[in-house]
DOSEBA-468527 format. One record per residue (C-alpha): residue number from 0; residue in one letter; x, z, y. Coordinates in Angstrom, 2 decimals, decimal comma, m for minus. Layout:
! residues N
{atom NUM; a; {X; Z; Y}},
...
***
This chain:
! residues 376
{atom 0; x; {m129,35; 132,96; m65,83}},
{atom 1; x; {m127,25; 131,14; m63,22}},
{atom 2; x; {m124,92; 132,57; m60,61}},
{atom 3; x; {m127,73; 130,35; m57,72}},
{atom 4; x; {m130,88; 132,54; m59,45}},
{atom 5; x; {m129,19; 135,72; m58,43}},
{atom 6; x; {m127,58; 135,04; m54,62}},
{atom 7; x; {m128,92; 132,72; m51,68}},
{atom 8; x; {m125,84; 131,52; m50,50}},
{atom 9; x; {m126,91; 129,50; m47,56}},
{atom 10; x; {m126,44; 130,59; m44,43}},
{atom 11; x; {m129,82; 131,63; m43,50}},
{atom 12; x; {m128,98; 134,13; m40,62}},
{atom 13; x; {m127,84; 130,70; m39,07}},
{atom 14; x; {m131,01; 128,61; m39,82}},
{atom 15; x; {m133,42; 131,65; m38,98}},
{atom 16; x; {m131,35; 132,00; m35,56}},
{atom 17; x; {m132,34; 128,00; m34,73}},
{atom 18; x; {m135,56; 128,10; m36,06}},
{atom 19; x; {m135,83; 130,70; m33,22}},
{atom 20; x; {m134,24; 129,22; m30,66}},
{atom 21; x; {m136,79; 125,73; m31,42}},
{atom 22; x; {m139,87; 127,65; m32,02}},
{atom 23; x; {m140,19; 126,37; m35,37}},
{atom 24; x; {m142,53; 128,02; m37,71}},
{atom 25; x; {m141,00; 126,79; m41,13}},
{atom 26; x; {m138,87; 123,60; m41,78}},
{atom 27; x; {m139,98; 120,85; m44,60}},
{atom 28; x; {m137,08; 119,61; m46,30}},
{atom 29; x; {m137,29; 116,49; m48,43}},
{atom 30; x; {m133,33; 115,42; m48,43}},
{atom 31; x; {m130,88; 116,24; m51,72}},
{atom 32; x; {m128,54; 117,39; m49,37}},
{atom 33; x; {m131,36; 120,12; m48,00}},
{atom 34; x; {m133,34; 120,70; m51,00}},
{atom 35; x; {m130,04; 121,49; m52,86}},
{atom 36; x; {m128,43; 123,42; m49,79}},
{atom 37; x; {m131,93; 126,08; m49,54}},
{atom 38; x; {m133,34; 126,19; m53,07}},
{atom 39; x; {m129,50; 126,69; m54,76}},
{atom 40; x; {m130,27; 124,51; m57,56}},
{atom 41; x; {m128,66; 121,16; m57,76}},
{atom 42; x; {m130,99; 118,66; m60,33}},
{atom 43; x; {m129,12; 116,44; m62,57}},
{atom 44; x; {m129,31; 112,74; m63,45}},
{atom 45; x; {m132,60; 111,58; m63,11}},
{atom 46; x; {m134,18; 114,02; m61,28}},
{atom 47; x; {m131,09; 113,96; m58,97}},
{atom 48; x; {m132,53; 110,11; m58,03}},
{atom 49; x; {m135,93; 110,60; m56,87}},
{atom 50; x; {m134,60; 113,13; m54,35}},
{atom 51; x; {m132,36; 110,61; m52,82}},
{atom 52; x; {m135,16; 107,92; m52,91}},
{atom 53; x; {m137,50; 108,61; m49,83}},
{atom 54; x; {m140,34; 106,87; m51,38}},
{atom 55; x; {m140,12; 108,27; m54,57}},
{atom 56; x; {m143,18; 109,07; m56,33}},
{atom 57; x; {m141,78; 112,01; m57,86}},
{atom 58; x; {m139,84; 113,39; m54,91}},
{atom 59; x; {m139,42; 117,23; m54,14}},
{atom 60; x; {m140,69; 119,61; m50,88}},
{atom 61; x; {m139,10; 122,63; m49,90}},
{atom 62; x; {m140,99; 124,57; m47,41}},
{atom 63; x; {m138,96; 127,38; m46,00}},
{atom 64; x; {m141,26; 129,07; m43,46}},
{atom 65; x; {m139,27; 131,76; m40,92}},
{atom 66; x; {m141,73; 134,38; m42,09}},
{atom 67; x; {m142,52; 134,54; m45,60}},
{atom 68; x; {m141,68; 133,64; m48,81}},
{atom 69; x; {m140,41; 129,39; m49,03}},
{atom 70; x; {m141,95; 127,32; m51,63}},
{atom 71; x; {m140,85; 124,33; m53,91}},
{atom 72; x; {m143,26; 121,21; m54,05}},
{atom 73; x; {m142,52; 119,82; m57,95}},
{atom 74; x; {m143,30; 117,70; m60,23}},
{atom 75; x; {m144,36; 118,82; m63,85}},
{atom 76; x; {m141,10; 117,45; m65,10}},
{atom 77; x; {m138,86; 118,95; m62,48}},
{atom 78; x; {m140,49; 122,34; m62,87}},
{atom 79; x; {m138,79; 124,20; m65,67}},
{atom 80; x; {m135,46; 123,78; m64,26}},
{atom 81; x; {m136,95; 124,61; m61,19}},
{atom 82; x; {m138,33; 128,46; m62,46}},
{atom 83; x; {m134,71; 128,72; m64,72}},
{atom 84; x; {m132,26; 127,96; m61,91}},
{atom 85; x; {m133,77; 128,32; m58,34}},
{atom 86; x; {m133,84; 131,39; m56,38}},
{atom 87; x; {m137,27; 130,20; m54,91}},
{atom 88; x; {m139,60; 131,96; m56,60}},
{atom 89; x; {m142,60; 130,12; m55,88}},
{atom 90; x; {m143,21; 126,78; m56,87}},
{atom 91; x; {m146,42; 124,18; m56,63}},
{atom 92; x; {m146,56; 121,54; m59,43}},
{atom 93; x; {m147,90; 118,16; m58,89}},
{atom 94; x; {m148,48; 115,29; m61,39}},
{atom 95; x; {m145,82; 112,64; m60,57}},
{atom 96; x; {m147,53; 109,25; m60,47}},
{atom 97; x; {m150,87; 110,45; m60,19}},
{atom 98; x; {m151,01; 112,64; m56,97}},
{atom 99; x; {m148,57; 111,57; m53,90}},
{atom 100; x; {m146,22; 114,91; m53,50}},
{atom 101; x; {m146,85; 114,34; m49,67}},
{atom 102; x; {m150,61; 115,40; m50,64}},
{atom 103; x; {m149,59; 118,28; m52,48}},
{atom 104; x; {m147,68; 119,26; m49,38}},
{atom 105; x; {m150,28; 118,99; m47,11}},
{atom 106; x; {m152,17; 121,50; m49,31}},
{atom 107; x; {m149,28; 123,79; m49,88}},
{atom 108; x; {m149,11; 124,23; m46,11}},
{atom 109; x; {m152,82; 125,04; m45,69}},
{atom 110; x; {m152,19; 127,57; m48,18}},
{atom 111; x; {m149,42; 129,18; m46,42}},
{atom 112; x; {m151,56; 129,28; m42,98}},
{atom 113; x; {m148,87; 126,59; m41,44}},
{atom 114; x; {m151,51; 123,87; m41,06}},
{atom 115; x; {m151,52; 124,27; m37,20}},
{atom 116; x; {m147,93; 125,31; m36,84}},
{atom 117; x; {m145,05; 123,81; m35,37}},
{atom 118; x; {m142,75; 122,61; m37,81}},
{atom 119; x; {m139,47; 121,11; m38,45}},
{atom 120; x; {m139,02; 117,74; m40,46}},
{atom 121; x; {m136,24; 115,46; m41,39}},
{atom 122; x; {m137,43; 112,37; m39,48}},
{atom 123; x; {m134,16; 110,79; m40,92}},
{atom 124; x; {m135,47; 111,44; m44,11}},
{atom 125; x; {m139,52; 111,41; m44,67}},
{atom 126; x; {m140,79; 108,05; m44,88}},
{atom 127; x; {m142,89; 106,50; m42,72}},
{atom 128; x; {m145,85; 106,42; m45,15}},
{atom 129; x; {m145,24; 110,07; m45,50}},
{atom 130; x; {m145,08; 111,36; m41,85}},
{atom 131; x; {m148,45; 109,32; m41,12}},
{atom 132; x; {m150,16; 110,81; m44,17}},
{atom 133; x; {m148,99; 114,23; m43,09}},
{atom 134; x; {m150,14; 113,84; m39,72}},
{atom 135; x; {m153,58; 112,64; m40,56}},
{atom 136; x; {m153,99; 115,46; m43,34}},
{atom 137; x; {m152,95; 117,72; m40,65}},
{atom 138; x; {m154,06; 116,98; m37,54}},
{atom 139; x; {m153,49; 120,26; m35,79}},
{atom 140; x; {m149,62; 119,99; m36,89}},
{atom 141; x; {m146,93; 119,56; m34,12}},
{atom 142; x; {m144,06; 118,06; m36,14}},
{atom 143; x; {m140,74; 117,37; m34,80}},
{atom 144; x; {m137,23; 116,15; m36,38}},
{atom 145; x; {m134,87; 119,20; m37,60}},
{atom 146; x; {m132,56; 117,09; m39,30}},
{atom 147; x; {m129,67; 117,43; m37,02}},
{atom 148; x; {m130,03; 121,00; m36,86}},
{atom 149; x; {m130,04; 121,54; m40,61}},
{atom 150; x; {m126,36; 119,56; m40,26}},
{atom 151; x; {m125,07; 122,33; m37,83}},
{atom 152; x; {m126,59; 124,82; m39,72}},
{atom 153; x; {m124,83; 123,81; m43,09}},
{atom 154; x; {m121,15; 123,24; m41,06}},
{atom 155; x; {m120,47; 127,36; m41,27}},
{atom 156; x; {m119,98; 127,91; m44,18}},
{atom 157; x; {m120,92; 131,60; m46,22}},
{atom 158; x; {m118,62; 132,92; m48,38}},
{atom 159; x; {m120,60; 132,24; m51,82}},
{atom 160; x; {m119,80; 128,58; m50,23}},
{atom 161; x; {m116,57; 128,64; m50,03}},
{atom 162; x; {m115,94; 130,26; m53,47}},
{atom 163; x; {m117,75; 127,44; m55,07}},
{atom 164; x; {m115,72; 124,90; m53,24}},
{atom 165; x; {m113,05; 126,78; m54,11}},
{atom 166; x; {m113,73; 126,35; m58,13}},
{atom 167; x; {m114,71; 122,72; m57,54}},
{atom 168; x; {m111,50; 122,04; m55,72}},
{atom 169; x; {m109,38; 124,30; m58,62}},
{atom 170; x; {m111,16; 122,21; m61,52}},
{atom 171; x; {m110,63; 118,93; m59,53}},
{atom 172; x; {m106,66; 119,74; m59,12}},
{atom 173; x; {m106,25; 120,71; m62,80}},
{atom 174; x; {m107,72; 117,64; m63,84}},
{atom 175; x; {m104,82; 115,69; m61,95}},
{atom 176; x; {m102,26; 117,68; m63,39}},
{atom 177; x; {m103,63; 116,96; m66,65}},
{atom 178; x; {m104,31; 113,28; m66,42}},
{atom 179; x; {m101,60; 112,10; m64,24}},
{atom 180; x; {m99,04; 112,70; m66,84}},
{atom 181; x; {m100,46; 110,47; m69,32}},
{atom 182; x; {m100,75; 107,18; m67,54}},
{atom 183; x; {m98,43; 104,70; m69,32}},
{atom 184; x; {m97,47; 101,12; m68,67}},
{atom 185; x; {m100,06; 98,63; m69,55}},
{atom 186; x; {m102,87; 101,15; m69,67}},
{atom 187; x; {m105,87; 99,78; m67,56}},
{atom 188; x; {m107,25; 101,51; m64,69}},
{atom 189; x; {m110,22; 102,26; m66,16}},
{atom 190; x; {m109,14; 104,14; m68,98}},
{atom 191; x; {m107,56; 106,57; m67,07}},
{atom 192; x; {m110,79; 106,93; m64,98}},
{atom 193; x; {m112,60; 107,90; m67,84}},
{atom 194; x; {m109,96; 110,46; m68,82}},
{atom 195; x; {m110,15; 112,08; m65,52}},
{atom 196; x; {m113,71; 112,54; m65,05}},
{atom 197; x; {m113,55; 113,56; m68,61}},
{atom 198; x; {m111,29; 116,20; m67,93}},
{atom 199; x; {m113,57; 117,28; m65,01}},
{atom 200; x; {m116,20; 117,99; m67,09}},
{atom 201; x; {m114,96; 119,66; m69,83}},
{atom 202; x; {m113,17; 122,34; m67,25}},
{atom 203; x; {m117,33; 122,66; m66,12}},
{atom 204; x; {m117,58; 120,35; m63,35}},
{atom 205; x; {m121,39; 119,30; m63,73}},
{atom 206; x; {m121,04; 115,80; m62,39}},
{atom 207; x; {m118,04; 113,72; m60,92}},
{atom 208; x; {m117,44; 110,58; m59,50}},
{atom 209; x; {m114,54; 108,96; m57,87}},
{atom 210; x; {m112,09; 105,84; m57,68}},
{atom 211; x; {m108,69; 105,15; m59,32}},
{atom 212; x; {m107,03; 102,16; m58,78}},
{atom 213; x; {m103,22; 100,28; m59,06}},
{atom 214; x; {m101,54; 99,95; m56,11}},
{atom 215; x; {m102,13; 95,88; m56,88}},
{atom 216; x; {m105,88; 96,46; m56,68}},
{atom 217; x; {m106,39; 95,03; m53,06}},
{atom 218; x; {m110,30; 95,80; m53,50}},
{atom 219; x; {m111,24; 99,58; m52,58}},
{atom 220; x; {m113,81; 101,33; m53,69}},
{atom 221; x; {m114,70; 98,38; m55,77}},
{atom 222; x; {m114,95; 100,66; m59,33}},
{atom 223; x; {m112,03; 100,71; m62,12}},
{atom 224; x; {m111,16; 97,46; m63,64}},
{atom 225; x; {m109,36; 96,11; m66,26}},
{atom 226; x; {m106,57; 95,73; m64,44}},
{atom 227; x; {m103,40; 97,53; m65,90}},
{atom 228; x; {m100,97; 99,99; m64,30}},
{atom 229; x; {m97,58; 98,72; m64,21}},
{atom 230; x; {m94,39; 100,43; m63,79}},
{atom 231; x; {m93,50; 100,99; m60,02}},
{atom 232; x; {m97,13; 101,08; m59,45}},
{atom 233; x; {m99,09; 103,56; m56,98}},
{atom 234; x; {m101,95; 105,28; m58,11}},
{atom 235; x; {m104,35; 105,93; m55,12}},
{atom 236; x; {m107,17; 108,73; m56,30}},
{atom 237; x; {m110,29; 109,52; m54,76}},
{atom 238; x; {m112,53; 112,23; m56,31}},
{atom 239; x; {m115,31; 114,46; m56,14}},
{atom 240; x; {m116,10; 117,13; m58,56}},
{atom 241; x; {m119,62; 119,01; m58,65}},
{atom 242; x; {m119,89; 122,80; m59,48}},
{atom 243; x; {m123,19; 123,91; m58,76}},
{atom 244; x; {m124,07; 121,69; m56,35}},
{atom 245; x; {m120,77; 122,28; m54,39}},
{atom 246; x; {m117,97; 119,60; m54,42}},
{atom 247; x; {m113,82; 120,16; m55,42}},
{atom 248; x; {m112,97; 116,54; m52,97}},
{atom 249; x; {m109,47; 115,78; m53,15}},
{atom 250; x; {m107,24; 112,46; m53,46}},
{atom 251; x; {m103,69; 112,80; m55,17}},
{atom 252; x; {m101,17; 110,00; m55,18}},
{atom 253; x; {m98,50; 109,40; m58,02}},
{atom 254; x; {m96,27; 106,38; m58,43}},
{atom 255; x; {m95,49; 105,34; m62,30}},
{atom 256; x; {m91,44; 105,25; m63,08}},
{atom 257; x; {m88,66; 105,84; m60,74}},
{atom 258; x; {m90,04; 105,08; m57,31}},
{atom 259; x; {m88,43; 103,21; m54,70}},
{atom 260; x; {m86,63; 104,28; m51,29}},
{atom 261; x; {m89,30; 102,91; m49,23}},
{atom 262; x; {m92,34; 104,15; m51,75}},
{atom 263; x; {m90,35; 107,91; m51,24}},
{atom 264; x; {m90,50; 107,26; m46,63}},
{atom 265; x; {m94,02; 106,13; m46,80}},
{atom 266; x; {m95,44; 108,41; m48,63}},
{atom 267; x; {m93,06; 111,30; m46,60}},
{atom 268; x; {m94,48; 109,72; m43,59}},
{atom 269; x; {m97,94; 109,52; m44,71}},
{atom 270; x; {m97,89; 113,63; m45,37}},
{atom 271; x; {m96,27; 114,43; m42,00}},
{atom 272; x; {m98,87; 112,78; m40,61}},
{atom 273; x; {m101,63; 114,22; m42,55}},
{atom 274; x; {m100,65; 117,89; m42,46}},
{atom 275; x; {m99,94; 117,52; m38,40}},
{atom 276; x; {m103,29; 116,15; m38,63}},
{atom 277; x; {m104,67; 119,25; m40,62}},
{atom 278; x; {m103,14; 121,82; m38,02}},
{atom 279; x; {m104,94; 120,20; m35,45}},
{atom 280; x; {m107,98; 121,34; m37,27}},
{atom 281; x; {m108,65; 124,55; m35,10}},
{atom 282; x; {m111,95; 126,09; m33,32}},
{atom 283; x; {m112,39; 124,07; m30,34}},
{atom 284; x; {m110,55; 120,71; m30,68}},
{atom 285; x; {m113,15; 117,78; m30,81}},
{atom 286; x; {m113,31; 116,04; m34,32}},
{atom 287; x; {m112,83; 112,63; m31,72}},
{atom 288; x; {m109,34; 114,28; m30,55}},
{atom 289; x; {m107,60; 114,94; m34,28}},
{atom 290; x; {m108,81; 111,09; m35,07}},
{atom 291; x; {m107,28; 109,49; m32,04}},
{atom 292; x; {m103,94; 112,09; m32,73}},
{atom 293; x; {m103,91; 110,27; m36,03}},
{atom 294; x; {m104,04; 106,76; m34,67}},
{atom 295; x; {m101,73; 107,57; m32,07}},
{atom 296; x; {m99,47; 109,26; m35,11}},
{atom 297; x; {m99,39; 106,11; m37,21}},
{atom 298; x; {m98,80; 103,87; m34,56}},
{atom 299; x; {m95,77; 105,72; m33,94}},
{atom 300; x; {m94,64; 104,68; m37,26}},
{atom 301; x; {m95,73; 101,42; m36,45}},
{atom 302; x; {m98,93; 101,06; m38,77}},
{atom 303; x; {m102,42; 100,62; m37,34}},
{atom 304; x; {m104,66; 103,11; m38,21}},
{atom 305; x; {m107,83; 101,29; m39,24}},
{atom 306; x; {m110,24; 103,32; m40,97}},
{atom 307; x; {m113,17; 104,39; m39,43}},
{atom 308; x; {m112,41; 108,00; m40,15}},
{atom 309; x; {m109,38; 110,75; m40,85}},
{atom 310; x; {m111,92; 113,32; m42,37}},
{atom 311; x; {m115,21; 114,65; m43,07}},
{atom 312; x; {m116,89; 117,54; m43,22}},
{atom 313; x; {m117,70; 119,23; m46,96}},
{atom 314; x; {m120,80; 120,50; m48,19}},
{atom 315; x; {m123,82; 120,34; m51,37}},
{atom 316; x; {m125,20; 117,48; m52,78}},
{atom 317; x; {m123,48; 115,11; m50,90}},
{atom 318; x; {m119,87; 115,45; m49,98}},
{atom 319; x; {m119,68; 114,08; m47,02}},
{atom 320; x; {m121,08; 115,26; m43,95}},
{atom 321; x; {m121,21; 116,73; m40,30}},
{atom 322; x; {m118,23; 117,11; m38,51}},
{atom 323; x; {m117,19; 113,66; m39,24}},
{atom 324; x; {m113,42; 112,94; m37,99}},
{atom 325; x; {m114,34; 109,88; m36,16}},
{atom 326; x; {m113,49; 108,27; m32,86}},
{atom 327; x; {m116,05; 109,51; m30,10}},
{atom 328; x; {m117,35; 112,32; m32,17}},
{atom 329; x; {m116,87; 115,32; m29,70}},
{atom 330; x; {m118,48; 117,49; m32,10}},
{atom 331; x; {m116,24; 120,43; m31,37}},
{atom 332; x; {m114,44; 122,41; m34,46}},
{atom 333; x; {m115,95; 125,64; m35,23}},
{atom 334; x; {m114,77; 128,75; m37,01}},
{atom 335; x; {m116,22; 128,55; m40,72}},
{atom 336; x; {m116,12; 124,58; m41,30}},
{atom 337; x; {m114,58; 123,01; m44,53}},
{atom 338; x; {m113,25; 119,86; m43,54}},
{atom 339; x; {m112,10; 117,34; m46,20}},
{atom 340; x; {m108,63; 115,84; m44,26}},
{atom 341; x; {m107,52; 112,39; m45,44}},
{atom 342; x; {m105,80; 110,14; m42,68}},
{atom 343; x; {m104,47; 107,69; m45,24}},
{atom 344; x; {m103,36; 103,97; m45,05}},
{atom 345; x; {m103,33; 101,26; m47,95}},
{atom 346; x; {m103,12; 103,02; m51,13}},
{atom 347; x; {m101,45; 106,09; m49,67}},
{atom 348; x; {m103,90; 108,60; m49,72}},
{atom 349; x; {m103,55; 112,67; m49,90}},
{atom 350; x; {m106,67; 114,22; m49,10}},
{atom 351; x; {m107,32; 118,44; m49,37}},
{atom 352; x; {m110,20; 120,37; m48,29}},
{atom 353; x; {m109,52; 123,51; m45,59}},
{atom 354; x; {m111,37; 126,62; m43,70}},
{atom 355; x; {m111,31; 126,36; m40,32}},
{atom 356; x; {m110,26; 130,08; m39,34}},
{atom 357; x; {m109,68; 131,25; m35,98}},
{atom 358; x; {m105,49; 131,81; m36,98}},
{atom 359; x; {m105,22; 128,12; m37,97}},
{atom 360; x; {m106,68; 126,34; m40,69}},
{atom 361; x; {m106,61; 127,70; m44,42}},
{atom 362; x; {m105,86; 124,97; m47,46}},
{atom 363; x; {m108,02; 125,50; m50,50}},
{atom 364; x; {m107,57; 123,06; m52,30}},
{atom 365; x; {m103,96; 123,97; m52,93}},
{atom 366; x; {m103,22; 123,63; m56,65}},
{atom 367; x; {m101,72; 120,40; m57,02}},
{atom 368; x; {m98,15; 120,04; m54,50}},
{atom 369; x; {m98,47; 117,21; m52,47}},
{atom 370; x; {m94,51; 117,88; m50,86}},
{atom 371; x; {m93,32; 114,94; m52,63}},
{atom 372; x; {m94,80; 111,77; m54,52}},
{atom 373; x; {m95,42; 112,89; m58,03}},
{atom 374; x; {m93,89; 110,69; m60,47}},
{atom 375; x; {m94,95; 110,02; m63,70}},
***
């Protein structure tokens, strides 16, 4: 059995509290990031796709009513996993293909006496096929959006939360340290790629994905090519490693050979900046206010800061989300927040995940040293 079967970890006492506070009778969840967040079971491969395809015809319902037991809307295929790994206990199956899962749903909520109630939906989220089918079926429904209250609800973090982040991030870390040694002159940048998330896997990441590219590479985010490393090259990392739904996101920077005087000041300048940046990270300050700090930082250096954001909020399923670090967001910092830091420039990226705590913010993701550029 599964750590997830045993112990909700989401913070329900938070969701129950705005359910409250909106009238809502339940909240329909349809979203990976949702599904995964209140049924603690995060599906693999192909069953990971059709939740993050809105009109899939094999797509998955939670129901999670504020009275009463929730329920999972399945498919046949999706079920067993379903009854091994999720805490919900009750589950309704449909035949993928053959019956729309938005018509199981309607059905599922007549059973459960919510086919008059006022509910919450992700409007962001359930197609527009859907929501009109729902609505007809149920008549009698009052539906409004919940989606942007399921993001504040899943920015506080519980402690079962943090402890998984906490593995992800170890695993993630101890992959670097194991990988970054072995890059050699020549080697192409997708070989060491595939040692890496290699390396996350065996140490019982479920999935991982990332980017790791030369210095040279003028293309991010454009996959690992061909392309070798060469000595006096930079390797810029950027990672995400899975456990149980929950993500280890860090990005590590190495340089291969001896490096240069000014590779040495950059990258010094780059972490000044980016752990100024992290103590910034406190209850209270607007996410807007630590992004324009960083622009203002780097143009002190004389760089322009240029990427849409210096950080991102950390959470299931899908590793980036609410609190962005973005210019205008006045989302203010709360108490209980993981925030994934990276103000970065070029190829000079350090990224770590921390707690915002009420005495300052906490690093967890604190097994690899990021005092000076490692060299390999």
């Amino acid at each position: 059995m599964s750590p997830s079967k045993r112990t909700v970890i989401a913070n329900t006492d938070r969701l129950h509290r705005f359910m409250d506070e909106r009238r809502l009778d339940a909240v329909v969840l349809r979203s990976g990031v949702n599904v995964t967040y209140l049924s603690g079971i995060a599906y693999p491969g192909t069953l990971a796709r059709h939740l993050d395809l809105p009109d899939s015809p094999r797509g998955i319902y939670l129901v999670w009513p504020r009275a009463g037991e929730p329920v999972m809307v399945v498919n046949a295929i999706a079920a067993p996993l379903t009854r091994r790994d999720s805490w919900v206990d009750r589950i309704a199956v449909y035949e993928g293909y053959a019956e729309p899962p938005a018509e199981r749903l309607c059905r599922v909520l007549q059973d459960m006496g919510l086919g008059s109630a006022h509910l919450g939906f992700e409007k962001n989220y359930v197609n527009a096929h859907d929501w009109e089918l729902i609505a007809r079926r149920l008549p009698r429904l009052s539906m409004s959006d919940c989606a942007a209250m399921m993001d504040e609800v899943r920015w506080i973090k519980t402690k079962g939360e943090i402890e998984l982040l906490k593995h992800g991030a170890d695993l993630l870390d101890e992959a670097y340290a194991e990988v970054f040694p072995t890059i050699r002159h020549g080697e192409p940048e997708s070989a060491v790629h595939s040692r890496l998330i290699a390396s996350c896997l065996r140490r019982g990441a479920n999935w991982a994905h990332g980017i790791l590219n030369s210095s040279r590479n003028t293309i991010p985010y454009g996959g690992e090519s061909d392309a070798p490393f060469l000595t006096g090259d930079v390797v810029r990392t950027d990672y995400v490693a899975y456990v149980m739904g929950y993500p280890g996101h860090q990005s590590r920077n190495a340089v291969l050979g001896k490096p240069s005087p000014e590779q040495r000041d950059l990258y010094r300048k780059v972490r000044d900046i980016y752990r100024s940046a992290i103590d910034r990270c406190r209850p209270g300050v607007a996410a807007a206010e630590v992004y324009a700090f960083v622009a203002e930082a780097f143009a002190g250096i004389g760089v322009t800061y240029g990427s849409m954001l210096a950080g991102h909020g950390v959470g299931c399923w899908w590793h980036q989300q609410e609190p962005v670090i973005a210019r205008g967001n006045r989302t203010p910092l709360e108490a209980g927040m993981v925030i994934a830091m990276e103000p970065h420039v070029d190829h000079w990226h350090i990224q770590d995940m921390i707690l915002v705590t009420e005495d300052g913010p906490v690093l967890i993701s604190d097994k690899f040293p990021t005092d000076e550029l490692y060299v390999i």
